[in-house]
VOGU-3710 file (C-alpha; in Angstrom, 3 decimals, decimal comma):
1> xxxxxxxxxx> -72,043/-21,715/-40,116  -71,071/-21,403/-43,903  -73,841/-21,175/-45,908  -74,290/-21,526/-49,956  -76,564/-19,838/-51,806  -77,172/-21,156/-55,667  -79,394/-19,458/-58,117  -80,188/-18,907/-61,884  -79,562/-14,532/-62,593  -82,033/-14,038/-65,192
11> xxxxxxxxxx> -79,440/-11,161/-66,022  -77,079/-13,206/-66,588  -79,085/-15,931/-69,188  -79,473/-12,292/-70,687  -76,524/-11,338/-71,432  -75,356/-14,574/-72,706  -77,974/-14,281/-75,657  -80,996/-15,999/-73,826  -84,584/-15,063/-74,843  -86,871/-13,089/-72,393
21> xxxxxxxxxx> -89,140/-16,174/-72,257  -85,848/-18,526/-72,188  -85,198/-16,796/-68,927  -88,850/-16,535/-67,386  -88,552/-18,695/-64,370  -84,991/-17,121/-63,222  -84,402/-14,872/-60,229  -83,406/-10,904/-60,473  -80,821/-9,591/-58,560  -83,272/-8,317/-56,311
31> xxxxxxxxxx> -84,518/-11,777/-54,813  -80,693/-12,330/-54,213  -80,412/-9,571/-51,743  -83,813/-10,065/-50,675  -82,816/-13,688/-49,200  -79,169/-12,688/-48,449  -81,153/-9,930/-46,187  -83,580/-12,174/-44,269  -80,426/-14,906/-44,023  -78,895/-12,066/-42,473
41> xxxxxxxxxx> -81,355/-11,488/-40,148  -81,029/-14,774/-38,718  -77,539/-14,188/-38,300  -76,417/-16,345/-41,799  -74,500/-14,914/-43,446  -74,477/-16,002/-47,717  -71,908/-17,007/-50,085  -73,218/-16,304/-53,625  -72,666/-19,497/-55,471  -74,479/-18,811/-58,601
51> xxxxxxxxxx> -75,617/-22,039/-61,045  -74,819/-26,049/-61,202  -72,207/-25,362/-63,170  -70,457/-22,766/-60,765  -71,205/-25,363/-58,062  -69,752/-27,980/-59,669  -66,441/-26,322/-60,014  -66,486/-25,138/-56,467  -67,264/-28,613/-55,255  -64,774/-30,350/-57,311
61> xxxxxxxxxx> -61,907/-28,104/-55,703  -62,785/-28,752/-52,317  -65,328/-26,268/-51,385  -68,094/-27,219/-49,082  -70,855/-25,717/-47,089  -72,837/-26,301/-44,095  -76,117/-26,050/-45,514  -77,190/-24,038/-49,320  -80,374/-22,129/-49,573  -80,683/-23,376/-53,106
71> xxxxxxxxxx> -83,416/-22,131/-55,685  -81,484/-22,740/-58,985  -84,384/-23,856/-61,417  -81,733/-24,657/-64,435  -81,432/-24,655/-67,624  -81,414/-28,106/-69,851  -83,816/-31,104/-69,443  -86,081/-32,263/-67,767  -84,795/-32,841/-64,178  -82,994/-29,604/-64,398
81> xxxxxxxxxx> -84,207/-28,479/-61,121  -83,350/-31,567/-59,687  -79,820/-31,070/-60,667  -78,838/-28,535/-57,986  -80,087/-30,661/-55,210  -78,446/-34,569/-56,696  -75,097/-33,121/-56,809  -75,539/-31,353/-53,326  -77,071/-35,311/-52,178  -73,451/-36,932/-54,058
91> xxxxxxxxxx> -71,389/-34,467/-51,689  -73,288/-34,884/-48,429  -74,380/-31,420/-48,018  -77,548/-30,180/-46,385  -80,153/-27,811/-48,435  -83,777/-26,621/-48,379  -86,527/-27,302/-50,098  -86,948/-30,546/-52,067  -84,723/-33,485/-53,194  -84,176/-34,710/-56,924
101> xxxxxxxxxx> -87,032/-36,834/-56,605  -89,587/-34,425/-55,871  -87,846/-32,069/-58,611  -87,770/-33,970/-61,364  -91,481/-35,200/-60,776  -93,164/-32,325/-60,024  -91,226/-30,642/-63,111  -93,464/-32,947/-65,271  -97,484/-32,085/-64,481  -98,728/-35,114/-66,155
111> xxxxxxxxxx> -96,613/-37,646/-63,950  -97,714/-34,807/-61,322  -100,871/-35,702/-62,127  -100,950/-39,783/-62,150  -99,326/-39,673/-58,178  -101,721/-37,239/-56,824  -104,718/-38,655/-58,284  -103,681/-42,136/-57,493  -103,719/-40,871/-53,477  -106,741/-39,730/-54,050
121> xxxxxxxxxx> -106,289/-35,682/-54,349  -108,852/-34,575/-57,142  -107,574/-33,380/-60,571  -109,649/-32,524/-63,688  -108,921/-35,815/-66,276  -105,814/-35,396/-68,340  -104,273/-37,127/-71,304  -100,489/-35,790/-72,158  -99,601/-35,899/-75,742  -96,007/-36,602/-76,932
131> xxxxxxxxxx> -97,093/-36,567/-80,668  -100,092/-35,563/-83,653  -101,211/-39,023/-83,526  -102,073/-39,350/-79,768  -104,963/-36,767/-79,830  -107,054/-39,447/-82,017  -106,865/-41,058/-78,336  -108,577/-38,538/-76,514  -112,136/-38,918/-74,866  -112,138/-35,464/-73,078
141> xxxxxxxxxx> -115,669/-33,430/-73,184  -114,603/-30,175/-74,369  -113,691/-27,310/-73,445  -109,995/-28,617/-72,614  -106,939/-26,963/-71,578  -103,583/-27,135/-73,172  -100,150/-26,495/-71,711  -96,423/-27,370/-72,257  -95,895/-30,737/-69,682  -92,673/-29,156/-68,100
151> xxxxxxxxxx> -92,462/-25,377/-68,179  -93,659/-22,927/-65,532  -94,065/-19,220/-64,603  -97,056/-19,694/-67,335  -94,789/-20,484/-70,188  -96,752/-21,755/-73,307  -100,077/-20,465/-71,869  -102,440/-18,314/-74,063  -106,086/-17,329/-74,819  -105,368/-20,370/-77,143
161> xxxxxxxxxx> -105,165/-22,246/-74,411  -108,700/-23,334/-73,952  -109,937/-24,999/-76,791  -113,311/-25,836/-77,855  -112,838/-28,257/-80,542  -110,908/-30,864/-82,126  -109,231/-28,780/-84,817  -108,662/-25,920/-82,305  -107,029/-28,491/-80,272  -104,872/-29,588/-83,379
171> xxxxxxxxxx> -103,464/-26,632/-83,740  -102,751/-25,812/-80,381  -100,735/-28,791/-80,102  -98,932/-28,583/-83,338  -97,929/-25,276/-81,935  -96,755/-26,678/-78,563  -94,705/-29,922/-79,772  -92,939/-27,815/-82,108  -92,109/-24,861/-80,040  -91,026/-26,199/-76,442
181> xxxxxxxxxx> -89,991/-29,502/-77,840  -91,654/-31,161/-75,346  -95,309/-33,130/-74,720  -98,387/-31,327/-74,028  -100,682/-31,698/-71,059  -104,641/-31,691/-72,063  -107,078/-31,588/-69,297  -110,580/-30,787/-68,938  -110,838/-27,259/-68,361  -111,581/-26,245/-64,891
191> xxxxxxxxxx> -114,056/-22,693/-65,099  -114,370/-21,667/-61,561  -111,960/-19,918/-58,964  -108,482/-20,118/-58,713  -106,153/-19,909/-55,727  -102,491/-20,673/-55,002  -101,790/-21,857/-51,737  -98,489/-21,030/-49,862  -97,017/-24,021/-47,913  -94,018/-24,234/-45,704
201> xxxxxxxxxx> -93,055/-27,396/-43,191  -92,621/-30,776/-44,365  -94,491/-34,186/-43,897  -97,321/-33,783/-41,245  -95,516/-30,306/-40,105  -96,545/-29,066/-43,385  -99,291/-26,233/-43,273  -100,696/-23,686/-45,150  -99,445/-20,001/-44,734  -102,266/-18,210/-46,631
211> xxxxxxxxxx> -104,437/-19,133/-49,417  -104,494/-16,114/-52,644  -106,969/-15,613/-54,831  -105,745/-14,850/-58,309  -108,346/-12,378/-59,862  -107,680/-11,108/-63,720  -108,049/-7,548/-64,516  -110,098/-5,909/-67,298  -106,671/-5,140/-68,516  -105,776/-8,782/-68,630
221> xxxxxxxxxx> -105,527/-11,708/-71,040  -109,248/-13,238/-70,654  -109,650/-16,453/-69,081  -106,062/-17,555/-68,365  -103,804/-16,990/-65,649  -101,124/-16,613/-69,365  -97,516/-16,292/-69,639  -98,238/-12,366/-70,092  -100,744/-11,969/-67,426  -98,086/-13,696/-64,874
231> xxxxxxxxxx> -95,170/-10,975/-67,194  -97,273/-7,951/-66,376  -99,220/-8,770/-63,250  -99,324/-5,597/-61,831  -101,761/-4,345/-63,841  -103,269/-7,480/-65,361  -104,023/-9,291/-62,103  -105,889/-9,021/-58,637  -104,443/-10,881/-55,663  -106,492/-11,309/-52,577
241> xxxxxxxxxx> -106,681/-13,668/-49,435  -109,551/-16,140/-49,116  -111,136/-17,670/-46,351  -114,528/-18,950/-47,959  -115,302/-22,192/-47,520  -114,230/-23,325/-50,731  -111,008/-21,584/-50,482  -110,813/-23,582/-46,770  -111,617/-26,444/-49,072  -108,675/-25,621/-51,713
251> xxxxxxxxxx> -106,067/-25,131/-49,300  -107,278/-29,086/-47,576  -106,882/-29,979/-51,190  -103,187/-28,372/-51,966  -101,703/-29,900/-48,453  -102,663/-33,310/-49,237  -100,949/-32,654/-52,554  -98,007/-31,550/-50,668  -97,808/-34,408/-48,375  -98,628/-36,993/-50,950
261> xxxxxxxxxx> -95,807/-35,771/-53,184  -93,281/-35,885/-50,562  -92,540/-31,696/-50,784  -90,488/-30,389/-48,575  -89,760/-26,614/-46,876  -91,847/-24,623/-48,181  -93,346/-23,822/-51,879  -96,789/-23,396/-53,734  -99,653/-25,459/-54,917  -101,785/-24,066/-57,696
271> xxxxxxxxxx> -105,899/-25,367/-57,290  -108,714/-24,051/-59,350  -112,429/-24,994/-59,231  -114,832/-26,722/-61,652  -118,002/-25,425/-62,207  -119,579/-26,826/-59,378  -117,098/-25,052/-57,007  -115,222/-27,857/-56,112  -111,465/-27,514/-55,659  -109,043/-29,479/-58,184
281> xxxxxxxxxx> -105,111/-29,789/-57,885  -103,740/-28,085/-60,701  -99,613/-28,089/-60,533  -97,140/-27,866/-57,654  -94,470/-25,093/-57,159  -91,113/-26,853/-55,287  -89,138/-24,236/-55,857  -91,339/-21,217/-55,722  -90,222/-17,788/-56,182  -89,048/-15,708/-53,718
291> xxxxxxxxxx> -88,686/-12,201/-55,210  -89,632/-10,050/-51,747  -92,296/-7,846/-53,726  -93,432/-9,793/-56,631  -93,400/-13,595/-56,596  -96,663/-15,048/-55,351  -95,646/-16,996/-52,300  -94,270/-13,502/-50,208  -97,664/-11,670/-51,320  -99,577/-13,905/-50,039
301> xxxxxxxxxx> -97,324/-13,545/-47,066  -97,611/-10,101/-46,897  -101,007/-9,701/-47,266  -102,033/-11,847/-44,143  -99,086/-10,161/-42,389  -95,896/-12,330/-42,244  -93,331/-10,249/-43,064  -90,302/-11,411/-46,037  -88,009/-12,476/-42,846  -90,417/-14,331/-41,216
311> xxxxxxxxxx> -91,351/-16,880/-44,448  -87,493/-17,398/-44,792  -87,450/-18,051/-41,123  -90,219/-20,737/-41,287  -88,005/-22,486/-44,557  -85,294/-22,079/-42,299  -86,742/-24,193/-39,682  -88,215/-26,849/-41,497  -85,083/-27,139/-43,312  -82,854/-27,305/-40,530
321> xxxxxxxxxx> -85,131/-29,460/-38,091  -85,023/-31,990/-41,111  -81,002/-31,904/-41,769  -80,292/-31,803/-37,941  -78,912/-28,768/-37,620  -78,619/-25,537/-35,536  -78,427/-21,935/-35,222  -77,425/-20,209/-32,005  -80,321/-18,901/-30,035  -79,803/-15,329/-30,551
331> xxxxxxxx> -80,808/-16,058/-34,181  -84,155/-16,258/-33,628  -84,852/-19,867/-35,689  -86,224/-22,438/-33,155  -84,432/-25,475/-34,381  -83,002/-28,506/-32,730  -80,476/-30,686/-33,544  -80,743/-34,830/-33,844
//
């Protein structure tokens, strides 16, 4: 079996001139080997792609694979994780994790947002603001919560975040619009726990793998799980598994997300708590990272003992149950073909 590997190199962005926050969301070398190793272990052997563009070229002169392990966030736009997985669709080849749909939605938290809460999954009330004149519009209690509407790995999230009043809010949003060039998501803010929830499977073989606590340090940016405290989180933030009842409650909440937005393979669902303790969907992680030490999704792993192998394995088998293919049996992957 020839399989594909795509990716973003953060090193790479780097090089070319890219900003440190430009490059947040994209993978070190060290995620590449980690998958390449657990692919191995399962017998796969990878064939470093790289980006869209690389892919492009190497589809356009024949090139194909059997299946790519793809978790190239891209660059430009708005669907530009969905761009990996479209062109993949226009050449008939099998992948993991979700398809342009799912991508380009999820991407965006306020149309997020709209489809969970219209199947019922509970969100804290939201406006998104695409310029200075739509805040007159708001009829949000405060405090509120601002964020950039497509950005992740805590981009565009500060102390600032959390604003308490109408010119506060202003300025946060003046800030936003003019920096990421992009609306801004208000919500009401949410002051209780927060958890992310690893997922893997898709549809109703979808489950959760462990739900994390995320716990700021002294040494951390108050409040906010921030760009900075996400940057630094080895000594800004606490991760622990919960099993509580409302972390039970949280994880019922992020797999209905999950299922109602069609994910697929495996990924992340952020939840955090109002004041009454009651979980609310924050955003969805399609793509999640994968770094084998510090990415979210394998610590959560690790901490209620799957080991790096075994979470690939489980993406694996979701993936390749749902494209109808197969690995010999020796490879340890328990799929069957259609």
């Amino acid at each position: 079996m020839r399989v594909g590997l795509t990716y973003d190199l953060r090193d790479h962005y780097l090089a070319a001139g890219y900003g440190v926050e430009e490059t947040a969301e994209f993978d070190s070398i060290a995620t590449i080997e980690g998958i390449e190793g657990a692919l191995g272990h399962y017998g796969l052997s990878a064939d470093r792609i790289g980006t869209v563009q690389q892919l492009a070229a190497r589809l356009a002169a024949g090139e194909r694979w059997d299946f790519v392990f793809n978790i190239a966030e891209g660059l430009h736009g708005i669907g530009r994780e969905a761009q990996v997985p479209a062109l993949l669709d226009a050449y008939g080849v099998p992948y993991c994790f979700s398809d342009p749909l799912v991508m380009a939605l999820t991407l965006h938290k306020g149309m997020t947002k709209h489809v969970v809460r219209d199947k019922g999954v509970p969100t804290a009330p939201f406006v998104v603001i695409e310029e200075m004149a739509d805040i007159a519009a708001i009829d949000l209690p405060f405090p509120l919560f601002t964020k950039p509407v497509a950005e992740g790995t805590g981009k565009g999230v500060l102390p600032t975040s959390r604003v308490t009043s109408i010119a506060a809010l202003r300025k946060v949003c003046r800030q936003l619009l003019a920096r990421y060039r992009q609306p801004v998501l208000v919500e009401t803010f949410l002051p209780g726990r927060e958890f992310t929830i690893g997922i893997t499977g898709t549809g109703t073989a979808a489950a959760p793998v462990a739900t994390m606590e995320v716990v700021l340090t002294a040494e951390a940016e108050a409040g906010v799980y921030s760009y900075v405290n996400k940057e630094e989180c080895d000594q800004r933030v606490r991760y622990h598994l919960a099993d509580d009842p409302e972390a039970q409650e949280a994880a019922r909440v992020a797999l209905a997300a999950w299922r109602a937005l069609g994910c697929r393979d495996g990924g992340r669902i952020d939840i955090r708590s109002d004041a009454m303790g009651r979980p609310h969907f924050l955003e969805v992680n399609p793509l999640a990272g994968l770094h084998p030490q510090h990415s979210d999704l394998p610590i959560m792993c690790r901490l209620a003992g799957i080991p790096y192998e075994a979470l690939i394995g489980r993406i694996l088998d979701s993936a390749f149950r749902r494209c109808g293919l197969r690995l010999g049996a020796a490879s340890g992957v328990p799929v069957a073909a259609e």
